[in-house]
C-alpha positions as CSV (number, residue, x, y, z in Angstrom):
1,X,65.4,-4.9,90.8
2,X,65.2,-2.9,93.9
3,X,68.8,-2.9,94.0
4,X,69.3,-2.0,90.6
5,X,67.5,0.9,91.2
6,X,69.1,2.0,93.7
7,X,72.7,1.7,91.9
8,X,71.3,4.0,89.4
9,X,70.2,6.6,91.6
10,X,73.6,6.9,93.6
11,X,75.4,6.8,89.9
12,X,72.7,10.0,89.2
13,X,73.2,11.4,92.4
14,X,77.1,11.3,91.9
15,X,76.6,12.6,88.3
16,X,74.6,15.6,89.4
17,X,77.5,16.8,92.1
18,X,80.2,16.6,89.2
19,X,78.3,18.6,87.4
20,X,77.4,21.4,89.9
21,X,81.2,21.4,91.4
22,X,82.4,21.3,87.3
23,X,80.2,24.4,87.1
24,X,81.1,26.4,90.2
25,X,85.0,25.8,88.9
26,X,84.2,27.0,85.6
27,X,82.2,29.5,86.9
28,X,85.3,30.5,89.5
29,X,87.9,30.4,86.7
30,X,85.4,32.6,84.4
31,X,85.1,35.0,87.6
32,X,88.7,34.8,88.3
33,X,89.5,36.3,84.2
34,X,87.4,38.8,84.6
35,X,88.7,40.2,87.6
36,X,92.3,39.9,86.6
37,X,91.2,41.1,83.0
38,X,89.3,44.3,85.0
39,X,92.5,44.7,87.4
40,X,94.9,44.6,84.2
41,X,92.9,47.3,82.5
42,X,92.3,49.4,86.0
43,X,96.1,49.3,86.8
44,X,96.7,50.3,82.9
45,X,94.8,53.2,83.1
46,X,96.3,54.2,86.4
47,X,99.3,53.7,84.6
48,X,98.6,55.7,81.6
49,X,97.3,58.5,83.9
50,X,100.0,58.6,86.4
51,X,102.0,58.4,83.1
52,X,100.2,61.4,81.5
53,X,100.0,63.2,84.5
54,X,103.8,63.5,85.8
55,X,104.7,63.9,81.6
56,X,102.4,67.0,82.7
57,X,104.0,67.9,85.6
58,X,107.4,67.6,84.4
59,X,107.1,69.3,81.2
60,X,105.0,72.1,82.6
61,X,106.1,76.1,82.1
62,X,105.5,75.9,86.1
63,X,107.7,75.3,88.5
64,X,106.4,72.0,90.6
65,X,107.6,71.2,94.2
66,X,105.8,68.0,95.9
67,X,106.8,67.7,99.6
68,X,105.8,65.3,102.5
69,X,104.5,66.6,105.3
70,X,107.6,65.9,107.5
71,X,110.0,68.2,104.8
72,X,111.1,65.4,102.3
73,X,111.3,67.0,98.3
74,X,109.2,64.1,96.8
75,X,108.7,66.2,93.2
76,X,111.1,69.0,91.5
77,X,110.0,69.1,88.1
78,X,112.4,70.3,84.8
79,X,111.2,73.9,84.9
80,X,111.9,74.2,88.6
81,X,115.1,72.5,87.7
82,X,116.2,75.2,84.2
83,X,115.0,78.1,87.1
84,X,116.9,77.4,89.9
85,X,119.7,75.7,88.6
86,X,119.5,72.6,90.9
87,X,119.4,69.0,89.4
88,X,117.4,66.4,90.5
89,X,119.5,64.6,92.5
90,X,120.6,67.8,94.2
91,X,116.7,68.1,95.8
92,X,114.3,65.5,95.5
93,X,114.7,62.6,98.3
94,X,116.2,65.1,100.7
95,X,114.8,67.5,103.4
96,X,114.5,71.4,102.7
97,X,116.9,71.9,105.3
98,X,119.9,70.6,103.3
99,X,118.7,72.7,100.3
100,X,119.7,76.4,100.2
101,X,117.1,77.6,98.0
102,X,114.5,76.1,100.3
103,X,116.4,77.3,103.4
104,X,114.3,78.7,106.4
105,X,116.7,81.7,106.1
106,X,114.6,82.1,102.7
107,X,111.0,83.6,102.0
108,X,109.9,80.6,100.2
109,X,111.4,78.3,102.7
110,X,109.4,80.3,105.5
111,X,106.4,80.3,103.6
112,X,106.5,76.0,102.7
113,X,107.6,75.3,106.2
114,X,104.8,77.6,107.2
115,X,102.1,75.7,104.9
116,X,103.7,72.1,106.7
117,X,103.2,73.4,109.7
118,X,100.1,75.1,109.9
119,X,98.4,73.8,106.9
120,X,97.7,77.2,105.6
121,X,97.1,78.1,101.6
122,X,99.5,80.7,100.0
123,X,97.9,82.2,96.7
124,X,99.6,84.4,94.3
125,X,102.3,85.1,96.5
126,X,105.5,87.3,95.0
127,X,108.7,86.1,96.1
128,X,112.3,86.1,94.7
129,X,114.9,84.1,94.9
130,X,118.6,83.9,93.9
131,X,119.5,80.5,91.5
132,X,121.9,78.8,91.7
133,X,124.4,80.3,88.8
134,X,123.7,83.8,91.2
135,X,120.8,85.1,88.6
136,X,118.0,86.2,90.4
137,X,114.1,85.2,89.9
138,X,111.0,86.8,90.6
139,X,108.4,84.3,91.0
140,X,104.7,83.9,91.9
141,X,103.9,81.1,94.0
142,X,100.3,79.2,94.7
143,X,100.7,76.4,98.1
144,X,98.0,74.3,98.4
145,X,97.3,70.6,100.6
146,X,97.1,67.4,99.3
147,X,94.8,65.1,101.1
148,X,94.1,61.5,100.8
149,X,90.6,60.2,100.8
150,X,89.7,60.9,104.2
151,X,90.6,64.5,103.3
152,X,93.3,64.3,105.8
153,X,96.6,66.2,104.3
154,X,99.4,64.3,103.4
155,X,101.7,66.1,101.1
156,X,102.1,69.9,100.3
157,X,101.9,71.0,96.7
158,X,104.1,74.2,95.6
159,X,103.1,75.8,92.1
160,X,105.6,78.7,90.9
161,X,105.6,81.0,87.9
162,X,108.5,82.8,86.5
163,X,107.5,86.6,86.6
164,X,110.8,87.8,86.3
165,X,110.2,89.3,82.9
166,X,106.6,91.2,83.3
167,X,109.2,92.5,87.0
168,X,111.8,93.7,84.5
169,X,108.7,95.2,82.3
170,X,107.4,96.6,85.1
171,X,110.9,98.1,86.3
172,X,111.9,99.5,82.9
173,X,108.1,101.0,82.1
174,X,108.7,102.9,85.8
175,X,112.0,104.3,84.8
176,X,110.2,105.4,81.5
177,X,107.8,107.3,83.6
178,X,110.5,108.6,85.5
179,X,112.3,109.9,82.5
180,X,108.9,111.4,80.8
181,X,109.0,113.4,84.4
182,X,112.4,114.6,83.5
183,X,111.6,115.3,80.1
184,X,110.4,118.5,80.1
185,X,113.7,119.4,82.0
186,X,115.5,118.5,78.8
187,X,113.2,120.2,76.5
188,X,115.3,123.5,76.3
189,X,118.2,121.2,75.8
190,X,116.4,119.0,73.2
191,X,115.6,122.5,71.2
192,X,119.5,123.9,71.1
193,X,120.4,120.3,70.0
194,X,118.1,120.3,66.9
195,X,119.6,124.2,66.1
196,X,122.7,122.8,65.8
197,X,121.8,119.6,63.6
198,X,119.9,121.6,61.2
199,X,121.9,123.8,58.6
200,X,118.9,126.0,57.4
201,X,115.9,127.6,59.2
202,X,113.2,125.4,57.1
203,X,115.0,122.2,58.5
204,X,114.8,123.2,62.0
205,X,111.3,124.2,61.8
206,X,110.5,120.7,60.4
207,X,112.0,119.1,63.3
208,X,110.1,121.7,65.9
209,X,106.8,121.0,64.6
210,X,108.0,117.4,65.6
211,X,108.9,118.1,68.8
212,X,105.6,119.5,69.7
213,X,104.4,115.9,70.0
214,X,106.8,115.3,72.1
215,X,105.8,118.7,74.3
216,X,102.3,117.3,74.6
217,X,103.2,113.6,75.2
218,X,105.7,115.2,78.7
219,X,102.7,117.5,80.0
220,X,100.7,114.9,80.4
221,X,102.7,112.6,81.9
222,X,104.6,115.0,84.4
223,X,103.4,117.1,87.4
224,X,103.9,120.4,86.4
225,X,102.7,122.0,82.9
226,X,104.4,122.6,80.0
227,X,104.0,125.7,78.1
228,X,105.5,126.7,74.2
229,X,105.2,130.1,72.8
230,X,106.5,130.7,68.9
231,X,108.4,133.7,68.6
232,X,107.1,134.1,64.8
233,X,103.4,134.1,65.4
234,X,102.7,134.6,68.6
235,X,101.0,131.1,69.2
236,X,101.3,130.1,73.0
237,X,101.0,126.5,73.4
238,X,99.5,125.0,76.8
239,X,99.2,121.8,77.9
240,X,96.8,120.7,79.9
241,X,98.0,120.5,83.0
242,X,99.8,124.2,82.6
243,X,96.0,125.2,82.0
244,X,94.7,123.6,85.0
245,X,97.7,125.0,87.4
246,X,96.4,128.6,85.9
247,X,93.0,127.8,85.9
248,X,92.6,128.5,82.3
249,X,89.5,127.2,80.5
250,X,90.4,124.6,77.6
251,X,89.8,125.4,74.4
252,X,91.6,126.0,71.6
253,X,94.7,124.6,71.2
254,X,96.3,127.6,71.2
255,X,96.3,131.0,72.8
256,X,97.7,134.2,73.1
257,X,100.4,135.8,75.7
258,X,97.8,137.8,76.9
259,X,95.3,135.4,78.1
260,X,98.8,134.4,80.3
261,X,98.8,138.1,81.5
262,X,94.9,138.1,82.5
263,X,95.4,135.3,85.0
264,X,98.7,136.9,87.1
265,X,97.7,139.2,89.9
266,X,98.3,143.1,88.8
267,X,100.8,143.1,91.7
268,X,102.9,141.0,90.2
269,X,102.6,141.2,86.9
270,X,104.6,143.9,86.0
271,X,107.4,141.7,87.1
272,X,106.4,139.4,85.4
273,X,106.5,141.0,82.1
274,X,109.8,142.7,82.3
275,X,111.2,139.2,83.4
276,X,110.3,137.9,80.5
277,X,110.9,140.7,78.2
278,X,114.2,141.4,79.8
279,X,115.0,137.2,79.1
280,X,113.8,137.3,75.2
281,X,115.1,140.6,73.9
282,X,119.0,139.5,75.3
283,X,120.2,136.3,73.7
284,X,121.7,134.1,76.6
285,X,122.1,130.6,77.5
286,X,120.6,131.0,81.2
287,X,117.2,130.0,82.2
288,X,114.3,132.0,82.5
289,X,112.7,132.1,85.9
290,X,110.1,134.1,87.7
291,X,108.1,133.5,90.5
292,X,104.5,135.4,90.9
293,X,100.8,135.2,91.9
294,X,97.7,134.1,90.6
295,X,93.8,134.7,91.8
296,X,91.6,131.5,91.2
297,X,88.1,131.2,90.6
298,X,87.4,130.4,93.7
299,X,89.4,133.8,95.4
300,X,92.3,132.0,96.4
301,X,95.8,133.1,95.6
302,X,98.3,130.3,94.3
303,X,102.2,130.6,94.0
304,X,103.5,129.6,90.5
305,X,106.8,129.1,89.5
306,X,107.6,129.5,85.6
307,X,110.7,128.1,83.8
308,X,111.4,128.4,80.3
309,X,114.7,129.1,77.8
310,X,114.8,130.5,74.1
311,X,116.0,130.0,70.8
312,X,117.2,132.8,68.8
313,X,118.1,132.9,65.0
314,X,121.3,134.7,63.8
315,X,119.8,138.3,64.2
316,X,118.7,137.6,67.8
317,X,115.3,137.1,67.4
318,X,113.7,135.1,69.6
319,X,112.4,132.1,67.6
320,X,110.5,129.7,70.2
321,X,110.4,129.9,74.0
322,X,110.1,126.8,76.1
323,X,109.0,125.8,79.7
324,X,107.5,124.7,82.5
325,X,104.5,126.3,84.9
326,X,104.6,124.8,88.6
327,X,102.7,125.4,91.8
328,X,104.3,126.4,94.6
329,X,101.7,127.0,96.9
330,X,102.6,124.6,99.1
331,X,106.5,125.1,99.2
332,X,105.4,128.8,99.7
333,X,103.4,128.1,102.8
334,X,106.0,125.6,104.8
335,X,108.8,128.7,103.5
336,X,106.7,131.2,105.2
337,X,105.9,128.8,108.7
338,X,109.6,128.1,108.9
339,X,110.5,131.6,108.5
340,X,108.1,132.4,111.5
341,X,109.1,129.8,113.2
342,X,112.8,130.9,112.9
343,X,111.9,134.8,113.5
344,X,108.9,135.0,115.4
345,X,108.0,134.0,118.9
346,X,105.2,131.4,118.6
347,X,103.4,132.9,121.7
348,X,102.7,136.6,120.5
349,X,103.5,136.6,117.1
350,X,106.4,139.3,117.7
351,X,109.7,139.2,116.3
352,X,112.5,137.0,118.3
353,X,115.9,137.2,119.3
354,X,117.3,136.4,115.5
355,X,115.0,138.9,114.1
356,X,116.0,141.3,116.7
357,X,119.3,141.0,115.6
358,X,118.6,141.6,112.0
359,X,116.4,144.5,112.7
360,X,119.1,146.3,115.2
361,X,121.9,145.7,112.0
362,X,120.0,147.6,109.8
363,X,118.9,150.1,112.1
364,X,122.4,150.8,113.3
365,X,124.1,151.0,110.0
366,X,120.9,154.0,109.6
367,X,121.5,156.2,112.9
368,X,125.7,155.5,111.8
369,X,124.8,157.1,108.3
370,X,122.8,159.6,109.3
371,X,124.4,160.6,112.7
372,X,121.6,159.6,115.1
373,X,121.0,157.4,118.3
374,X,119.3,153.9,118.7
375,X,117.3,153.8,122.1
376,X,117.0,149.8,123.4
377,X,114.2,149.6,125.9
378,X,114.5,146.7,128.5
379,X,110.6,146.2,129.7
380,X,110.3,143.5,132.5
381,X,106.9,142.7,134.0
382,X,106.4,143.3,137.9
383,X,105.4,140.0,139.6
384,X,104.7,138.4,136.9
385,X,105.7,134.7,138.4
386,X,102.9,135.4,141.0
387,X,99.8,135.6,138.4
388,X,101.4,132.4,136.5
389,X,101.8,130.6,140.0
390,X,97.9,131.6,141.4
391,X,96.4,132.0,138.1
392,X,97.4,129.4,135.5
393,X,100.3,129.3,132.8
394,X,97.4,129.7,130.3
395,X,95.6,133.2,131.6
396,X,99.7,134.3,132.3
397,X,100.0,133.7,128.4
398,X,97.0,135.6,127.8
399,X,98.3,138.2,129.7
400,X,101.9,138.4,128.0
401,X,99.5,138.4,124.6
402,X,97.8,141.2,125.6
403,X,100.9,143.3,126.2
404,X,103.0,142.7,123.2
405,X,99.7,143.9,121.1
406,X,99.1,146.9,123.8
407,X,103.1,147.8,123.5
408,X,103.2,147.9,119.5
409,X,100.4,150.0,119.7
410,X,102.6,152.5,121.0
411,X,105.7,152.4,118.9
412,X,106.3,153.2,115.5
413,X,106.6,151.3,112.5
414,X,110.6,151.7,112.2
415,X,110.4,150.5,115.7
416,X,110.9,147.2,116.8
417,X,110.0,145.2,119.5
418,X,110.5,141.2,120.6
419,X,109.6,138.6,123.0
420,X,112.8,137.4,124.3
421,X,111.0,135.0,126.7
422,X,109.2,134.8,129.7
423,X,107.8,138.2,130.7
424,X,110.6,140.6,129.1
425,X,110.1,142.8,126.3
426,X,113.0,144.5,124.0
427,X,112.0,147.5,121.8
428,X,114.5,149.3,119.6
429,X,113.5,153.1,119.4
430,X,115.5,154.3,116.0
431,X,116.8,157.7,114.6
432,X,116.5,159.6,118.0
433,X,117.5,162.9,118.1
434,X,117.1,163.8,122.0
435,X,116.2,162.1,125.3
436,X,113.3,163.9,125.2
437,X,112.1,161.5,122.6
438,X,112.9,158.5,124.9
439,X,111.4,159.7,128.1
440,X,107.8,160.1,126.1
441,X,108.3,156.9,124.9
442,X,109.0,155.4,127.9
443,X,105.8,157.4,129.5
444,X,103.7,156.3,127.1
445,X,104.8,152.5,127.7
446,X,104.2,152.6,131.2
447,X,100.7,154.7,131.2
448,X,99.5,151.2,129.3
449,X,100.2,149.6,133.1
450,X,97.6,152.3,134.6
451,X,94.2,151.0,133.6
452,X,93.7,147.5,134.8
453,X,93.6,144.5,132.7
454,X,91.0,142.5,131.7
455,X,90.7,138.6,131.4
456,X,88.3,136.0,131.1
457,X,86.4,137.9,133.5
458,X,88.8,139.0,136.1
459,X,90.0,142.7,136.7
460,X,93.4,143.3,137.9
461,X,96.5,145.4,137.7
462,X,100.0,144.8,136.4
463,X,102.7,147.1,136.5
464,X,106.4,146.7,134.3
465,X,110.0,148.1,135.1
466,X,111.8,149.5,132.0
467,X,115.5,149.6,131.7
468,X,116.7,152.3,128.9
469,X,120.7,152.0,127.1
470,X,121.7,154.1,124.1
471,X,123.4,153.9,121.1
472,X,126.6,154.6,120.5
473,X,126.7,156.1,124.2
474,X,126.5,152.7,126.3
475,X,127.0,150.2,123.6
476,X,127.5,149.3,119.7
477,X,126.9,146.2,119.6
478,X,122.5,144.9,120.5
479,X,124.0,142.5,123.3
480,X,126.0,145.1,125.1
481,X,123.2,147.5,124.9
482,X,120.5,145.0,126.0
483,X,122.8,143.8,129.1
484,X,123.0,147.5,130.0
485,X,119.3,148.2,129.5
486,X,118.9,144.7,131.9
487,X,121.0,146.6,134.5
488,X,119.2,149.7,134.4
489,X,116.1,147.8,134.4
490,X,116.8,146.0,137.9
491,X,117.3,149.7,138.8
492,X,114.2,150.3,138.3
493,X,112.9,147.4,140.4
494,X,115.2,148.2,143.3
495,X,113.1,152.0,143.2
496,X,110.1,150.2,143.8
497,X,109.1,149.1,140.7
498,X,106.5,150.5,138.1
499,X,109.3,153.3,136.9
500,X,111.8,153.7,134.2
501,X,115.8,154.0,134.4
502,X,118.7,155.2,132.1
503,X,121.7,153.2,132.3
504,X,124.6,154.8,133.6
505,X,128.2,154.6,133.5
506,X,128.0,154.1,137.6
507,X,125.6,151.4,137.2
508,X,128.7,149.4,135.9
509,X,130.1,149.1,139.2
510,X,126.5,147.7,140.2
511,X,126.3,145.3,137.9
512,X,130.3,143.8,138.8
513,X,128.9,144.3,142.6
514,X,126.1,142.1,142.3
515,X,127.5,139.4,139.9
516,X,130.1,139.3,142.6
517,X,127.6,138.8,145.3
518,X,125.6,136.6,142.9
519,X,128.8,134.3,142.2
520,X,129.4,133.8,145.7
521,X,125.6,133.2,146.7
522,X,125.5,130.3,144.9
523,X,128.2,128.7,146.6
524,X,127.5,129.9,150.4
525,X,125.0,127.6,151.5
526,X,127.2,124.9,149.9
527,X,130.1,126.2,152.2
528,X,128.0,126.7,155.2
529,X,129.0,130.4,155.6
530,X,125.4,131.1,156.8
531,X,124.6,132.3,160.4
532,X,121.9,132.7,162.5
533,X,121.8,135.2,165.1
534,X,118.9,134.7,167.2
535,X,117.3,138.1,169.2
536,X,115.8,137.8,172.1
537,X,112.4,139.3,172.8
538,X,111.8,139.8,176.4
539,X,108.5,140.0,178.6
540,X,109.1,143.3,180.7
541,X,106.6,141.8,183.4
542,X,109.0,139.5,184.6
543,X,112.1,140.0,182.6
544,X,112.0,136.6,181.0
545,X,112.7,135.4,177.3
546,X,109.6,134.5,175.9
547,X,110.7,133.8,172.4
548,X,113.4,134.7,169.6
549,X,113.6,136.0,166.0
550,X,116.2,134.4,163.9
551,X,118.5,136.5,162.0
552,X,120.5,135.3,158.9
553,X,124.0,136.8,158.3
554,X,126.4,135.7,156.0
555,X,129.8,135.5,156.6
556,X,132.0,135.3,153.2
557,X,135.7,134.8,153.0
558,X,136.4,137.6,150.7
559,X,133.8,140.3,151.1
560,X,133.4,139.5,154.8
561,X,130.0,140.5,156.7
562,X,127.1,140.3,154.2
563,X,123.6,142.1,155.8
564,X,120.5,140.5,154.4
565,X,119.3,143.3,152.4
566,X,122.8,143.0,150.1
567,X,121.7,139.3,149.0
568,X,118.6,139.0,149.9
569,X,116.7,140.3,147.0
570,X,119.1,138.7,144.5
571,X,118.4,135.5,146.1
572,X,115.1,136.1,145.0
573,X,115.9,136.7,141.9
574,X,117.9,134.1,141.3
575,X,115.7,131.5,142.5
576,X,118.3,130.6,145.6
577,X,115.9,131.9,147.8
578,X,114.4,128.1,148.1
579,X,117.5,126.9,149.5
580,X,118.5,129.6,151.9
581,X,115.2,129.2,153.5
582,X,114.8,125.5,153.6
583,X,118.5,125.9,155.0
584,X,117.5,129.0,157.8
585,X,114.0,126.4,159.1
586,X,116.2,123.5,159.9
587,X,119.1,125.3,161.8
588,X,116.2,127.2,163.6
589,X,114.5,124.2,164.2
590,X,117.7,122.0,165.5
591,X,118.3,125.7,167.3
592,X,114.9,125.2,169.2
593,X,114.6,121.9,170.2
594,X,117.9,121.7,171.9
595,X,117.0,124.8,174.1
596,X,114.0,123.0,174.6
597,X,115.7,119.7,175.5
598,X,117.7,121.8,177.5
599,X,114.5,122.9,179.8
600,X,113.7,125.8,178.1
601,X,110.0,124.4,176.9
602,X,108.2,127.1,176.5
603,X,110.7,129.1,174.4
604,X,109.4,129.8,170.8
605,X,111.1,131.1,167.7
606,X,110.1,133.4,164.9
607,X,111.6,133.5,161.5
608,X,110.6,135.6,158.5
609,X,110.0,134.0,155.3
């Protein structure tokens, strides 16, 4: 019984673990469905999605590019492919280096290899490129990353819009602008168009009531203003900007000529209305212009250029007159700064050599006409190089300021006088009659140097040397008469200065003397036809030489001996002084220290400087 029992508890017990390994199977293969029926509907949806989403990509009105990090074209969708004109097969799988569009030559090949590199975003970046067929595309490109779930970047999306039509849009609206600028250029032209297309008067006065659209559609699209006055009524049509230019209130839409006429400045408005009357009452096919002033509101005066042309009928009446108003107070302004800069000496505001010029032609073909004599006054300051050297460039320009005002005080205004540099002063004395009336002159321009000058301060006196050369009796030409004014102005030096001389027919044999010395000056220390003669100064006590002045001589091939006081004083002039003495030190010095070598130690040497 016992063992009985016992068989039917092992044949339970054997039951039982059937039963629970039956169920864990079942269980399993139940498991095992539902995951693979989960997976089957995962990777469906993934399918569907990737499906959808390149059917998106491909078919999008955006041009798609998909690249791997390392430069590999993964995506080029159809719109990328209709833009540039590349297939498929011509792109994707291969690097952007074997691609031209995409080459680094390129801005959108800079600007992907940029966002591989870097990792950098590009938004609504304007580029354009050349397709393939030669047609070329403005674009506007978005570059972003794509990461993977770690959010590390693994591919580099490119996103590009053709723009190429709102560019052409944009190109053809600017050259609209451009030709609504012109069009008030054209309106004249416009007006004797539609007289000839039109057989009656009626009919043409149709199409100008048309055209006054037109008028107000250019002056407010154009810079200058635009400005329509009917020859029948009198109506003067402004636009807006014409009113503004003026400064003329806005109002009515119309106003009379007069209200024109109350703006310009009385100086000028005479000529402005005999311009105009002048233009309307004689039929021609020119353009009116006239130039004039005009006081705003606020004081200032504005330049304004106005431009118009007419229509006349059969009996030459003017029907309609057309235009344009412009400011010119700026092109004024830089006119009048280049015409001082070209005729006036930035320093003192007095005329320069051009103006000179002009001045002596028309004062010459004068004194010609009416018999009479030009006196050209050659002033030179005294030592002026000194006050620049120990005072300052700036207080010797205040000086030379100073002056020019002092001097035109004492001329007249049919004189002239001009800066022609430095310290030297021309002044053209016209219509003389006598000396007499050059001598006072020149009296009164040297009594200026008698009273001391004052600067910033400082006290001190300046003196000038004036050279004098008349036309026709020295000279007809200004640069004949100024080079023998120059002469007779070193004259004056040579007398000590502070005085006035008339050139002279002897002086010309000065003048050839001292270029000639001048001439070979420059080339003497070069030659070495400087001497020193050394004399001896002697103590009477004992009878020895106690020391020796050098003495410069110069020995020249072709005028011979030269003594110091022929050249010495051009030398200064000239500015060779430098060298003669730098060259008279050294040979004294060499001169010295081989007497001394020689035993003679306590010798010394003197040279002036």
């Amino acid at each position: 019984m016992q063992a009985v029992t016992l068989s039917f508890i092992a044949i339970a017990e054997t039951q039982t673990v059937f039963y629970i390994v039956y169920s864990v199977l079942l269980l399993g293969l139940l498991l095992a469905f539902a995951v693979k029926h989960y997976i089957s509907r995962r990777d469906r949806k993934l399918y569907l999605q990737r499906e959808v989403s390149e059917a998106i990509i491909e078919n999008a009105k955006t041009m798609v590019l998909i690249f791997s990090l390392e430069g590999k074209v993964l995506i080029f969708n159809k719109f990328a492919q209709e833009m540039t004109g590349y297939g498929r097969k011509d792109v994707v799988g291969r690097s952007i280096d074997e691609i031209p569009l995409l080459g680094a030559d390129t801005e959108l090949g800079r600007i992907i290899r940029e966002a591989m590199t870097e990792k950098t975003i590009v938004h609504n970046k304007e580029i354009s490129f050349t397709a393939k067929n030669g047609r070329k595309i403005y674009s506007l490109w978005n570059i972003d990353m794509i990461n993977d779930t770690g959010n590390v970047p693994v591919y580099v999306a490119a996103m590009g819009i053709d723009i190429t039509d709102r560019k052409n849009t944009e190109s053809r609206l600017a050259e609209s602008y451009q030709e609504l600028e012109s069009l008030y250029r054209e309106l004249v032209t416009k007006e004797i168009e539609l007289r000839l297309q039109f057989d009656d008067l009626n009919a043409r006065d149709n199409d100008l009531r048309r055209s006054e659209e037109r008028y107000r559609l250019a002056g407010g699209g154009v810079n200058d203003g635009v400005w329509d006055w009917d020859g029948k009524d009198g109506r003067l049509f402004m636009s807006k900007k014409a009113r503004a230019i003026l400064g003329i209130e806005a109002g009515e839409d119309f106003l009379t000529i007069e209200k024109w006429f109350d703006v310009i400045l009385k100086e000028d408005l005479d000529k402005f209305v005999v311009s105009l009357n002048r233009y309307i009452t004689e039929p021609q096919n020119r353009h009116l212009q006239v130039e004039y002033r005009i006081k705003t509101g606020s004081g200032d005066i504005k330049w304004i250029r106005t431009r118009g042309m007419a229509i006349w009928d059969e009996e030459g009446n003017p029907i309609r007159v057309a235009g344009s108003i412009t400011d010119i107070t700026e092109q004024k302004l830089a006119d009048e700064k280049i015409h001082r800069l070209a005729f006036f000496d930035s320093l003192t505001g007095l005329p320069n050599r051009a103006l000179l010029m002009d001045r002596f032609s028309v004062a010459e073909a004068n004194a010609r006409r009416k018999g009479k004599g030009i006196a050209v006054f050659f002033l030179d300051l005294d030592n002026f190089k000194t006050i620049n050297d120990t005072m300052g460039h700036t207080y010797g320009d205040k000086l030379l300021l100073k002056v020019g005002e002092q001097l035109r005080l004492k001329l007249r205004k049919s004189d002239t006088i001009a800066r022609l540099g430095g310290d030297e002063f021309i002044m053209l004395q016209t219509n003389i009659s006598s000396m007499d009336e050059v001598y006072k002159l020149a009296s009164r321009l040297l009594n200026i140097f008698k009273k001391p000058w004052k600067l910033d301060g400082r006290e001190f006196y300046v003196t000038a040397s004036i050279g004098i050369s008349i036309y026709p009796n020295d000279g007809t030409d200004l640069k004949e008469l100024m080079k023998n004014a120059d002469a007779a102005m070193y004259r004056a030096k040579e007398k000590g200065k502070n005085n006035f001389q008339v050139f002279t027919p002897e002086l010309n044999m000065k003048i050839m003397e001292r270029m000639e010395i001048e001439n070979h000056l420059r080339k003497a220390s070069e030659r070495k036809e400087f001497v020193l003669y050394y004399q001896p100064q002697i103590e009477l006590a004992t009878g020895r030489v106690r020391s020796v002045e050098a003495l410069i001589r110069w020995s020249d091939p072709h005028m011979g001996w030269v003594m110091p006081e022929a050249f010495i004083h051009i030398a200064e002039e000239t500015s060779l002084i430098g060298d003669i003495g730098e060259w008279v030190m050294t040979t004294a010095c060499a001169q010295l220290r081989k007497w001394h070598d020689e035993g003679h130690d306590d010798l010394k040497i003197s040279v002036n400087l």
